[in-house]
N, C-alpha and C positions, 0 to 999 in steps of 0.2 A: 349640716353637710359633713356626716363622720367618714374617717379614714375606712376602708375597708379591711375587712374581718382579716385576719389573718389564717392560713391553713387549721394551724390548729383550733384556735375559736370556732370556724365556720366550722369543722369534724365534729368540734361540743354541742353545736347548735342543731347541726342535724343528727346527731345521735338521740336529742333530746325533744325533738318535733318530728320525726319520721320513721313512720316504718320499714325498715327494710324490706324491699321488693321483692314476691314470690314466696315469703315464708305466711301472710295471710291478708286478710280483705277489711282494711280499717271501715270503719262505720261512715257516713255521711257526716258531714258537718252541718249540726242543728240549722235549720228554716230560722230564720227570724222573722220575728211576730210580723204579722200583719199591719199591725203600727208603727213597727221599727224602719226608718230607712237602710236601703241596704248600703252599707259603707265601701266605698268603691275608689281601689288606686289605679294608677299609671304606670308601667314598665316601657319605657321609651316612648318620649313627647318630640317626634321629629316632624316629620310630611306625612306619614299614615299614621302615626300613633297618638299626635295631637289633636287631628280630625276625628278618628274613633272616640277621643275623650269629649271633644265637645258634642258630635252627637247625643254621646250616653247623658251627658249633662243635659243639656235640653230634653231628652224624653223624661228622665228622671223627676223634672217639675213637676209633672202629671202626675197628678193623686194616687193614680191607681196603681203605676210603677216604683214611685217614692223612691226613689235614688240620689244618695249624695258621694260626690267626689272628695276625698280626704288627704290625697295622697296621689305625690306624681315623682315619678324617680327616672334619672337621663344621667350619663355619664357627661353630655355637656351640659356644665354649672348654666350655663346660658339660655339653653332651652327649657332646664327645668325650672328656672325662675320665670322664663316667658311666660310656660304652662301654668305654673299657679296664681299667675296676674290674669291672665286669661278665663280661669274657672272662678276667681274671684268676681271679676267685672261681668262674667256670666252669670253670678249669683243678686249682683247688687242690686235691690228692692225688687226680687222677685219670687225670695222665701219671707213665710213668717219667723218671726223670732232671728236667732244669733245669723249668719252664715256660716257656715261650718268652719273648722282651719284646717287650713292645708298644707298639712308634713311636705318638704322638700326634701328627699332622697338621691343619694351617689348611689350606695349600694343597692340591689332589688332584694337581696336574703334579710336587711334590714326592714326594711318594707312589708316583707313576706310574713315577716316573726309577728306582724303586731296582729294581735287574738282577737280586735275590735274590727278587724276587714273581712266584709264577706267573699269579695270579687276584684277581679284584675283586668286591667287590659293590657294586651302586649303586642306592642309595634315595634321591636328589638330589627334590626339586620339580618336576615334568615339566619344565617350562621348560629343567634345566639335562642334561637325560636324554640330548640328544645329543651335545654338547661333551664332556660326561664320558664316554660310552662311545667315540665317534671319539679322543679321546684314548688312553684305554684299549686300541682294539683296534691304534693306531698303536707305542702301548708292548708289544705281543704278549701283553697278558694275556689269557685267559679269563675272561668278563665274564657274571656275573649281573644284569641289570636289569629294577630293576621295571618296571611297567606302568604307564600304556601307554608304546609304547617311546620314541615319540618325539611332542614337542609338533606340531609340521608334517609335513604330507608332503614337501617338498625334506627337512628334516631327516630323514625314513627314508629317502628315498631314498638320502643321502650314508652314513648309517649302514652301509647294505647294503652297498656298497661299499666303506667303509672294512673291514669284517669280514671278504670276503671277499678282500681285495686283500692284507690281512696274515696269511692261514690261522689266523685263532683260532676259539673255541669262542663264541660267547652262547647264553645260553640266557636267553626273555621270565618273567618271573611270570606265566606266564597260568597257574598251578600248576591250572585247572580241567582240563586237558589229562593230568594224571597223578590223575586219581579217576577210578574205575571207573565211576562213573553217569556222567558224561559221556561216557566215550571210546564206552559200552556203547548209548548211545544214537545218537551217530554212526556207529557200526557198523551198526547196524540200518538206519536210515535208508540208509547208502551203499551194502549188500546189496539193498533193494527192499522193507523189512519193510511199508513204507507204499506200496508201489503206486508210482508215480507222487507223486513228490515237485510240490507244489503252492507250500505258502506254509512261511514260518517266522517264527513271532513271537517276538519279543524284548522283553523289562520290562525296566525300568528303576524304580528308586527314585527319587524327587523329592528336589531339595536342598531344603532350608528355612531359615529364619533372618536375622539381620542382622549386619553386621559392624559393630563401633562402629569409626569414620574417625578417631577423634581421633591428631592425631601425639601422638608422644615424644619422649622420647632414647635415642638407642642404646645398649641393656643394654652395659655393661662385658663383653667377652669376645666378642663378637658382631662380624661385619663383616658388615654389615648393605648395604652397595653390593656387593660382591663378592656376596652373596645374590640381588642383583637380576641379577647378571651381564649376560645379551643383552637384558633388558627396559628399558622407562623406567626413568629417576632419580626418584623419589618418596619423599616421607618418610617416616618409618620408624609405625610402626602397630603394635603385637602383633597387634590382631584380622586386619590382613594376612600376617603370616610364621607364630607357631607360640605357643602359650601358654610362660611364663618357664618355669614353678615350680608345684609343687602345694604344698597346705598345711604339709609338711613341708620345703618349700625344697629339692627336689629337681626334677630336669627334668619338665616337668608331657608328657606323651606322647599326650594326646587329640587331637581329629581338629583338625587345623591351619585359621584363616583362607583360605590361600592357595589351597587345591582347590575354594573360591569364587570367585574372583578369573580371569579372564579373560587378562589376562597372563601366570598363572602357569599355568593350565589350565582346560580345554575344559570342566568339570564331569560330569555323572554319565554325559555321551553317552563320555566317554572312562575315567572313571573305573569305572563298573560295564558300562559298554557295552567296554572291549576287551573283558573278559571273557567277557561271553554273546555279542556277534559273532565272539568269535574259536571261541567251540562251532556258530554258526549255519554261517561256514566251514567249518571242519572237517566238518561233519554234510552239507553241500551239496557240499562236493569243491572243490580248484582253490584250495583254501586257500594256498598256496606262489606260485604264478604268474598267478592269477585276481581276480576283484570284480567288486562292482554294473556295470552298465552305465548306468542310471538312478536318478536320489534326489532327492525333492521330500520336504520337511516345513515343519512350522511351528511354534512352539517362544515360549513368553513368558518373558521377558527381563526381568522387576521391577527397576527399582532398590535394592537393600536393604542400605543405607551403603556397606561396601566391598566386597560381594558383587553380584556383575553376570552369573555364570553363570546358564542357563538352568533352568529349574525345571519346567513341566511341558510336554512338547514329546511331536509325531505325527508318524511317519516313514514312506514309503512308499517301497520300490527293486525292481528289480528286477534280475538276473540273466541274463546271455548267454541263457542257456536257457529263458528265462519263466519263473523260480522267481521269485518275491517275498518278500521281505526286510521284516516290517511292526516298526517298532520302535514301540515306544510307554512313555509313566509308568505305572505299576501297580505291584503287587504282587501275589504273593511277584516278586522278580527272576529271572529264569529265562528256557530255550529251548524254544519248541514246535513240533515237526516236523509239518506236514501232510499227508497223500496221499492217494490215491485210495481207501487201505484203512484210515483209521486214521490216529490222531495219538498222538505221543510226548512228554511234557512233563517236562523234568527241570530240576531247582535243585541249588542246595546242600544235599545229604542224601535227596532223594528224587529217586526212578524212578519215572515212572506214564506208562500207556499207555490209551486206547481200550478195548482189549480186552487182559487180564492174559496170554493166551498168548502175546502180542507179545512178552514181556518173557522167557518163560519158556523158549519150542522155542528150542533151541541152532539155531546158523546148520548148514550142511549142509558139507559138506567140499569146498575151492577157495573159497568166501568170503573176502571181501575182509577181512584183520586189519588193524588201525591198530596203532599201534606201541603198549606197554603200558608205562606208568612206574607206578610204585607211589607214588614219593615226586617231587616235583619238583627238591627241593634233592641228593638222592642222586644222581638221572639228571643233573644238571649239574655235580656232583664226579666222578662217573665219565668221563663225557666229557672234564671239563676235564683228565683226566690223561689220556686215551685221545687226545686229537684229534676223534674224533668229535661229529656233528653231535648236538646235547639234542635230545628232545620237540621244543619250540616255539625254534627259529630265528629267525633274524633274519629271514627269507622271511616267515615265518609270522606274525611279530609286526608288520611292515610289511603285511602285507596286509590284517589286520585291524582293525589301529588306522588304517589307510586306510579301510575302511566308516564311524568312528566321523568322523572328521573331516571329509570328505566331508558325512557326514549334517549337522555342525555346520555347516558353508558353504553348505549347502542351508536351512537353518534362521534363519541373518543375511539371505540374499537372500527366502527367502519364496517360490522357487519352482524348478519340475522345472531339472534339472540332467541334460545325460545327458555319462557318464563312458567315460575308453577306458581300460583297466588297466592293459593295456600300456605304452600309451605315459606312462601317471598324468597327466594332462591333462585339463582338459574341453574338451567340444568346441565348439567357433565362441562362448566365451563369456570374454572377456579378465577381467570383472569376479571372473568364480570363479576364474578361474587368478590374480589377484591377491594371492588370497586364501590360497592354498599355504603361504606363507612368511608370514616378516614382518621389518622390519628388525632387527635385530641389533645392539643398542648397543656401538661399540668396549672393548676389542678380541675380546669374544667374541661372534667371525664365524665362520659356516663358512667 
């Protein structure tokens, strides 16, 4: 558990591991052999970052994927000792030979440096989603990152860029992208099962609750500013960052303060909304290179102690094409395709249509196939040994956590917004292009 790099070391470290961005296109990082397992760490072991590692651990068994866990890094001392007891007892008699050992990491840039890792997973706090992964793809790993991809849009921007500038693999959590009722319904829809594609609405779940604001003292084991990284300096909170402990004085893994929290994240427009806009995408086309052209909503904003994300909010966009984009609070969460012949509505676990044939007559031979992943984390271990592009991309996860943000920037202003995709800009409106970014507390700067 070393101290963290200092300014100047970490400047040595990456002057001496990365290319600087835009001046040209580093090579891929060598495939390892066929017999080699691929060496795979952790960048944040909490509630989604712990669960991403035990999947990848259990596919990894399987001969054919050959994956080991080497390495798990958390700024809380607590959880990254959890995580490496966790992949150990996940190990025990059920490889041949040693178990592997597993590095415990504070730092992720330490992590990052070592030459023996092919791949990562990162389940960081949005906030910290793009430094951790441009780091990542600058050190040539193969990167799994959760959702959404990135807090800003400059931050996907640069993301995309760095991924593609160092030939690596990401693949987004939008793991809705590898279930067959989603993909089965974007198919349909991008065939013409619906006539004339219209509207698509999108649910979203409302956040609820309060945050109690009272400070503390920062848990023993905890680097509680390095947690804050590009954000203000504020004092430390639990109901801000993540519950200690549960009753038996273990890491307590229920749903964090911070995905309330504005600083930290955009709330449920980015948290359940990359999700269903990144099916609304897909099912519309142009998901890789395309988006809204237009997005007005309005969205209430409570005070509720440390909690300031938005809670129930109306979205309206529309589409190059005149397709519209209606988001809105409800339930169940879910995508609903509209057309000239029929409407398609799918969730998590269910398929339903207008009329039941929609769902039933197979598509006709030369229809349009979407790619088919069965599992998300498999299609991302394959790839990451293969070179080849996952399921959902960095393209893919940029464009649609762009609908999500957007809508949120449309939603502080309170009014229509029209957007170029292309160029990711709005147009003749300096106040929303302000809004893109935001500062970045030294030294973690794009």
């Amino acid at each position: 558990m070393n101290r963290a790099l200092d300014r100047r070391q970490f400047l040595a470290a990456a002057a001496a591991t990365a290319a600087l961005p835009g001046l040209s296109t580093s090579p891929r990082r060598p495939r390892p052999s066929p017999n080699a397992a691929l060496r795979i760490g952790a960048i944040g072991v909490g509630r989604m970052g712990l669960g991403d590692l035990r999947a990848v651990q259990k596919l990894g068994l399987d001969a054919a994927l050959h994956a080991h866990v080497v390495a798990v890094c958390d700024l809380d001392e607590s959880r990254a000792r959890a995580a490496q007891q966790t992949m150990l007892e996940g190990y025990r008699g059920k490889l041949e030979g040693a178990t592997p050992e597993i590095r415990v990491y504070r730092d992720f840039r330490e992590l990052l440096a070592r030459d023996d890792l092919d791949a990562v997973t990162i389940g960081t706090p949005d906030h910290w989603h793009a430094l951790c992964a441009i780091a990542a793809a600058r050190a040539k790993k193969a990167i799994y990152l959760q959702k959404p991809l990135t807090y800003s849009v400059a931050e996907g921007h640069a993301l995309v860029r760095a991924v593609r500038e160092n030939g690596v693999v990401l693949q987004v959590g939008s793991q809705q992208r590898s279930d067959e009722r989603f993909r089965r319904a974007c198919e349909l829809v991008r065939n013409g099962r619906l006539g004339k594609l219209a509207r698509v609405r999108v649910t979203l779940p409302p956040d609820t609750g309060q945050g109690d604001p009272k400070p503390g003292p920062v848990p023993d084991g905890f680097d509680h500013d390095t947690w804050l990284g590009p954000t203000a300096a504020v004092p430390y909170a639990e109901a801000g960052v993540h519950p200690r402990s549960d009753a038996a004085g273990k890491p307590d893994y229920s749903r964090p303060g911070w995905l309330q929290i504005r600083r930290y994240c955009l709330g449920m427009i980015t948290g359940w909304g990359s999700h269903m806009n990144d099916i609304a995408q897909w099912g519309h086309g142009g998901d890789v290179d395309s988006g809204l052209v237009e997005i007005e909503a309005e969205a209430e904003f409570p005070q509720r102690g440390l909690f300031d994300v938005h809670t129930k909010f109306a979205a309206r966009g529309r589409w190059a094409d005149g397709v519209e984009l209606v988001q809105a609070t409800g339930e169940p969460a879910g995508v609903r395709f509209e057309g000239s012949e029929g409407w398609i509505f799918v969730q998590r676990g269910k398929l339903e249509a207008s009329r039941e044939e929609l769902l039933k007559e197979p598509l006709p031979a030369g229809s349009l196939a979407l790619r088919v992943s069965a599992n998300h984390y498999r299609d991302w271990l394959e790839c990451a040994r293969s070179g080849a592009d996952p399921i959902c991309p960095v393209e893919v996860g940029h464009r649609s956590n762009t609908v999500c943000v957007i809508t949120h920037i449309a939603m502080q202003l309170g009014r229509k917004l029209r957007w170029d995709p292309q160029a990711e800009r709005f147009l003749d409106d300096d106040a929303a292009n302000a809004l893109l970014d935001y500062p970045h507390r030294e030294p973690w700067t794009l």
